[in-house]
C-alpha positions in Angstrom: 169.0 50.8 235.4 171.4 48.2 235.3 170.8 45.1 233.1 170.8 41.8 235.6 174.0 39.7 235.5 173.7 36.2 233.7 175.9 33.2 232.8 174.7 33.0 229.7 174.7 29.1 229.7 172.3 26.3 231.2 172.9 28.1 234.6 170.5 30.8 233.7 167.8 28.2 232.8 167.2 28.0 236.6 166.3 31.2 237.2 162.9 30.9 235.0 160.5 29.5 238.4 161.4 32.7 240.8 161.7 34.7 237.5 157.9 33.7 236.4 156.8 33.8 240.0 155.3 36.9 239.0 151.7 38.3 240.0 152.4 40.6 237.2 153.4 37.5 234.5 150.5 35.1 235.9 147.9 38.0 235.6 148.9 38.5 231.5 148.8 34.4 231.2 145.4 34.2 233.0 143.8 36.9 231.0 145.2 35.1 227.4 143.8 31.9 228.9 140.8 33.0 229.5 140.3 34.8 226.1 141.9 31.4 224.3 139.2 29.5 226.2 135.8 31.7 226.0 135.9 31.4 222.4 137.0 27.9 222.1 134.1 26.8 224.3 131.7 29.1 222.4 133.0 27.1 218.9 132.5 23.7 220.3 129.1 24.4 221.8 128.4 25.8 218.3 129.6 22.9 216.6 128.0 20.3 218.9 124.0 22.8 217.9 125.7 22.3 214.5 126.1 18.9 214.5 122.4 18.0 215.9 123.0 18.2 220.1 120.9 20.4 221.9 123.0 22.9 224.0 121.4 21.3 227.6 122.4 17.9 226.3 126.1 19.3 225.5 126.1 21.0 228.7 125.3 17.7 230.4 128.0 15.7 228.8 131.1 18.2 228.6 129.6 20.8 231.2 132.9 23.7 231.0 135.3 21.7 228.6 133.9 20.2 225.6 136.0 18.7 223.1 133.8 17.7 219.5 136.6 15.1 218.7 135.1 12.6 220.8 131.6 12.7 218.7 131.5 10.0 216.3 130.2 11.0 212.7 131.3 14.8 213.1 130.9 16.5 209.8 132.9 18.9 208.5 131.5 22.4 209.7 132.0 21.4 213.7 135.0 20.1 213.1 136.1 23.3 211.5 134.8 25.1 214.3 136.8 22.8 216.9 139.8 23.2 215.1 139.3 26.9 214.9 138.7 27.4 218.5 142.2 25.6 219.4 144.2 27.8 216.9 142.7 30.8 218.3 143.3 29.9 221.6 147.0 28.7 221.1 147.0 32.2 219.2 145.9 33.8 222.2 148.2 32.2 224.7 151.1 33.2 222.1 150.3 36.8 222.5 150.1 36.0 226.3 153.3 34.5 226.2 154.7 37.8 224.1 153.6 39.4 227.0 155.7 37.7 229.4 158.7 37.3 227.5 158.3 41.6 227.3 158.2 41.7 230.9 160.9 39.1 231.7 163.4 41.2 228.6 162.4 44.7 230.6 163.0 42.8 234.3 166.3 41.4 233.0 167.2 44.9 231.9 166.7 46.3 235.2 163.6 47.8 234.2 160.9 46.3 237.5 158.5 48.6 236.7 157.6 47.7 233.5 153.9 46.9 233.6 151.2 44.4 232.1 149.4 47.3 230.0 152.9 48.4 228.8 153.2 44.9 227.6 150.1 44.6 226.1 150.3 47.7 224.1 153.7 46.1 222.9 152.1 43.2 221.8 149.4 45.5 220.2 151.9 47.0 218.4 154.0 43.8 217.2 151.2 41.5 217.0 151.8 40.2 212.9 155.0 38.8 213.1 153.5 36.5 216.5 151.0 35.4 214.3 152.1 35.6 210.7 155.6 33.8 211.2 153.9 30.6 211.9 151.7 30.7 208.8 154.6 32.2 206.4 156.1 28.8 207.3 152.9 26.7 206.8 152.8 28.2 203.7 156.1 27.1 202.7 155.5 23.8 203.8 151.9 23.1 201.8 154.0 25.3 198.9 156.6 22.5 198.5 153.8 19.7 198.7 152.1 21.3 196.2 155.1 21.5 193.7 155.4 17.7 194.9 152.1 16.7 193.9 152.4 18.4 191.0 155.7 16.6 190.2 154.0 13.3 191.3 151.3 13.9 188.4 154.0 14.8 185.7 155.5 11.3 186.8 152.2 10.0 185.2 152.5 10.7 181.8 153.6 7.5 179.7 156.8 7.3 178.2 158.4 10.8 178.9 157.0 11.4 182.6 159.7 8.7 184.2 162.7 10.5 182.8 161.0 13.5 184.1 161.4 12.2 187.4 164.7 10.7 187.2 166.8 13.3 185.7 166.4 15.6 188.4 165.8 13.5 191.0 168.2 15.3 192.6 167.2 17.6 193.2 163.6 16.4 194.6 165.8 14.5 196.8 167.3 18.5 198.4 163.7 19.9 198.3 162.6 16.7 200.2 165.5 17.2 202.9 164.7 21.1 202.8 160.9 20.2 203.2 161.8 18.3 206.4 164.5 20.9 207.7 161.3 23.6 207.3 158.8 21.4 209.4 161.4 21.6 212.3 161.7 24.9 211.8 158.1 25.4 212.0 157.8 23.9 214.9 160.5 25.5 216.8 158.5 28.9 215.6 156.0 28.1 217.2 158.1 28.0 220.8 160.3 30.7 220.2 158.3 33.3 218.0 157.1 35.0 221.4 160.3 35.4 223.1 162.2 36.3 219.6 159.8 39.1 219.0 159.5 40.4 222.0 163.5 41.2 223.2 164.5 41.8 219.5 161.4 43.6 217.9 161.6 42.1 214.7 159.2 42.1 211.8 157.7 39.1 209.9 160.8 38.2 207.9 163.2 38.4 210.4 161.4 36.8 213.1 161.2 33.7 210.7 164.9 34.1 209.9 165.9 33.9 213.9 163.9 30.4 213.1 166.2 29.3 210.8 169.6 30.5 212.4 168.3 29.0 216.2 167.2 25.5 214.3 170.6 25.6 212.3 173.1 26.8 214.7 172.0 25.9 218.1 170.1 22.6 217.6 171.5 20.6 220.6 171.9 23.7 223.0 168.1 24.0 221.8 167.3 20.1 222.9 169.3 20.2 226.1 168.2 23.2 227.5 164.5 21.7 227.2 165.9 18.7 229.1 166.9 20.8 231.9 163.5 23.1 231.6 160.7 20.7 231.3 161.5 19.0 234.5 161.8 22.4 236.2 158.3 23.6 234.8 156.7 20.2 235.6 158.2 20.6 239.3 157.5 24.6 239.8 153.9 23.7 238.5 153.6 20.8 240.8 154.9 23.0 244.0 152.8 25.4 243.1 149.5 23.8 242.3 150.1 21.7 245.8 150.4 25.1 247.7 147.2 26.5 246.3 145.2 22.9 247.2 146.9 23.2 250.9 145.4 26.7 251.4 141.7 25.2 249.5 141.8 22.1 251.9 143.2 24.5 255.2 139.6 26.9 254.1 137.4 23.6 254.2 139.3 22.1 257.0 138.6 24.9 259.4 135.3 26.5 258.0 133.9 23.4 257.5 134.2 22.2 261.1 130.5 21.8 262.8 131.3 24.6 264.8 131.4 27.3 261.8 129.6 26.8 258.4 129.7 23.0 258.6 127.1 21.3 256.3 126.5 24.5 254.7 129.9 25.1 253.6 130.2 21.3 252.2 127.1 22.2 250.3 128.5 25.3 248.7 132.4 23.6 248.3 130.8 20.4 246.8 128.6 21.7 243.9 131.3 24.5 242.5 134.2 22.0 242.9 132.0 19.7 240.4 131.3 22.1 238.1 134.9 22.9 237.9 137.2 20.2 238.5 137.6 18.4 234.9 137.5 14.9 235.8 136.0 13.9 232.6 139.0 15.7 231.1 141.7 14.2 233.4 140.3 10.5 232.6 140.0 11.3 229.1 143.7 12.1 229.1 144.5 9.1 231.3 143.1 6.5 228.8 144.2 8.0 225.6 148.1 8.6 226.8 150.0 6.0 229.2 152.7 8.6 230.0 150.0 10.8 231.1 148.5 8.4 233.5 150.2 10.0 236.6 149.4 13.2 236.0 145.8 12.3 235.6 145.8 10.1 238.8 147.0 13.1 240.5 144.3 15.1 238.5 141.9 12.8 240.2 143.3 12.8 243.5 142.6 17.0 243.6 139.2 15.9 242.6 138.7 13.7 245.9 140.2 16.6 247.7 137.5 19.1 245.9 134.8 16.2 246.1 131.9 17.3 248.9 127.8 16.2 249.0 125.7 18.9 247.1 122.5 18.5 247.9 119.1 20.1 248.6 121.1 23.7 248.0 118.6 26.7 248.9 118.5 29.8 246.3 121.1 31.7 248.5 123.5 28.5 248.6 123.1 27.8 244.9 123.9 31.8 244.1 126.7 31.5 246.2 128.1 28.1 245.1 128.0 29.3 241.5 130.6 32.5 242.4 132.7 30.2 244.1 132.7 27.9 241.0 134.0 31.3 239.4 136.8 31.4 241.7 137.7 28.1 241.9 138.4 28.1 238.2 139.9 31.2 238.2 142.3 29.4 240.7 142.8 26.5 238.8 143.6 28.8 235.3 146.3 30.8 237.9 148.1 27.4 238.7 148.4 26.1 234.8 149.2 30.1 233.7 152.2 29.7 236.1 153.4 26.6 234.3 153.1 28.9 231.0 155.1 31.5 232.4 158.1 29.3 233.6 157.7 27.9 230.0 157.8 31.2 228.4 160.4 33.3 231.0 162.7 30.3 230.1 162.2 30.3 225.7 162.9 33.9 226.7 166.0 33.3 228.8 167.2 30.9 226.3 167.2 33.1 223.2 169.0 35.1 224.7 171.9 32.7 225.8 171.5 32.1 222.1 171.9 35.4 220.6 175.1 35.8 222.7 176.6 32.1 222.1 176.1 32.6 218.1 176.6 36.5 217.6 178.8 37.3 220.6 175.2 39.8 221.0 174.1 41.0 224.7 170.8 42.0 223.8 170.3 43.3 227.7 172.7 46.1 226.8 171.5 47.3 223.3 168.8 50.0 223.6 165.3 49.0 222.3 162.3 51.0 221.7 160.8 51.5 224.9 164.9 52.6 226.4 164.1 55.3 223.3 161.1 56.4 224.3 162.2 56.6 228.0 164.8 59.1 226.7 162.6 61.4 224.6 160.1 61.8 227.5 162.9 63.2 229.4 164.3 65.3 226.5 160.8 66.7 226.1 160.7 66.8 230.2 163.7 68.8 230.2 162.9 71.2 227.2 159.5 72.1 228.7 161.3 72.7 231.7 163.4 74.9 231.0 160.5 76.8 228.6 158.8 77.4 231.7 161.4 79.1 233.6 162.2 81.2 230.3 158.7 82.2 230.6 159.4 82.8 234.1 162.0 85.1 233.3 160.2 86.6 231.0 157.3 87.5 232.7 159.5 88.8 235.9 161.4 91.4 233.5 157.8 92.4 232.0 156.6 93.1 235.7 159.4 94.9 236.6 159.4 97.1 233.5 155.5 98.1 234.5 
């Protein structure tokens, strides 16, 4: 098993779309996605009962992606719960994206056999640093504005509570820059906490200390990197998406000729693509974000492609046309868990460019926990072996004895 050959500079970054072109990688995104979103939409339809909407009347407005945000007057309990649901969903995706990285560190390794349950009981086994690095660091941060509101009410008391700021203003002035240094850091956790924990095994503390060196030591290599792989991910996602709406459209084209299914199939085609395709969402995205207007206009556009009369379905068609609805989202999670996995093969590819720039550190050649494993299964392969045949031995001398 010989560990793949890299550059280990920006050159590598462009191996992350064929690297993430994985049935294996897209599976482990789509089943994180799918978790992530099942109990966000159960929190917003919660929240909406909560908040005084009937479920039919939510269903109608928001049908398969509610968001409570846009209700005016939300109190506090559904907004809880909205909030709730997108934590534990970007939670989720994080422990997808664990998985991935696992699979990508193994592949790079030489190791192609490494499979999705292997990297789910990884991430099974190393799941508190994904999670509790993140919230170490958002402790830290409300720590520090604690001690500053705190400061801020000692600057209150008359006569003596100016000088108490002054003097050491100081060092409020370090804490301040420190506080700020710690938000970046925070959110860099939040890209690289997968990718670190998954190809160097750490615990809590040092997963949160690999924060701190990356935002520290490799701050521009960090920025340009993402120059070079956000317009590969937007591209690979693009090519991909458009190959899986040619083979959708080539389906309709020919099935839905007069000669073969015809109305029928429009019928069927029509109702699940508009219980699935999120216009509402698209447009929603459209208005709130200029820079976002072209990908919403081409989020539209698949919807004219999906678009098809559904009317007067019988019981068979509407049974039907609700499994397809099924597939055709399960499609549409497979193209956006694609995008995640170019994402996440290239955090993965990139801390290790890092490790190797700043510690002179090939972590493809150091042996890690499963590489130990892999040898004690053949120790213990080999020892039984060779038990047998001494019982073999054994047993021959016995029966020649008799």
């Amino acid at each position: 098993m010989q560990p793949m050959k890299l550059y280990f500079d920006v050159r590598d970054i462009f191996r992350a779309p064929r690297l993430a072109l994985s049935g294996k990688k897209i599976i482990l995104f789509v089943q994180a996605n799918l978790l992530g979103y099942f109990v966000y939409w159960i929190f917003n339809y919660l929240g909406a009962m909560v908040n005084g909407m009937s479920f039919s009347d939510a269903w109608s407005i928001y049908g398969l992606y509610p968001c409570l945000l846009g209700i005016e007057s939300l109190s506090l309990i559904p907004c809880a719960l909205f909030w709730m649901g997108i934590v534990f969903w970007f939670y989720a995706i994080s422990l997808g994206s664990t998985a991935v990285s696992r699979v990508t560190y193994r592949q790079l390794k030489g190791d192609e056999f490494y499979s999705g349950s292997d990297a789910w009981s990884y991430v099974k086994k190393h799941w508190h640093p994904i999670i509790y690095s993140s919230v170490s660091l958002a402790l830290i941060l409300v720590f520090l504005f604690v001690i500053a509101g705190i400061i801020g009410l000692i600057g209150k008391i008359p006569y003596l509570g100016e000088f108490l700021f002054v003097l050491p203003y100081l060092l409020y002035f370090f804490g301040s820059v420190f506080t700020i240094y710690t938000s970046i850091v925070f959110l860099v956790s939040l890209v690289y906490t997968p990718s670190i924990v998954a190809t160097y095994e750490e615990d809590t503390m040092g997963t949160v200390w690999h924060n701190f060196s990356i935002t520290w030591g490799q701050p521009w290599r960090m920025i340009s990197y993402h120059f070079v792989l956000l317009p590969i991910l937007v591209i690979g996602g693009y090519l991909f998406s458009h190959f899986w709406i040619s083979g959708y459209e080539l389906i309709n084209n020919v099935l839905g000729h007069n000669w073969f299914m015809g109305t029928k199939l429009m019928n069927i085609v029509g109702w699940a693509s508009q219980a699935v395709h999120p216009e509402a969402l698209c447009s929603l995205i459209g208005n709130s974000c200029s820079l976002c207007s072209v990908c919403s206009s081409g989020c539209l556009s698949c919807g004219s492609i999906l678009s098809a009369n559904a009317v007067n379905l019988t019981g068979t068609e509407q049974v039907t046309a609700f499994i397809m609805a099924i597939f055709l989202f399960l499609i549409m999670v497979s193209a956006v868990s694609y995008t995640m996995s170019i994402f996440a093969v290239g955090e993965t590819l990139m801390f290790i460019i890092f490790k190797n720039r700043t510690d002179n550190d090939n972590i493809l050649e150091k042996k890690d926990e499963d590489d130990i494993d892999d040898e004690n299964d053949d120790v213990l392969t080999n020892e039984e072996f060779v038990q047998d045949i001494d019982e073999n031995i054994d047993s021959d001398n016995n029966d020649k004895e008799n």
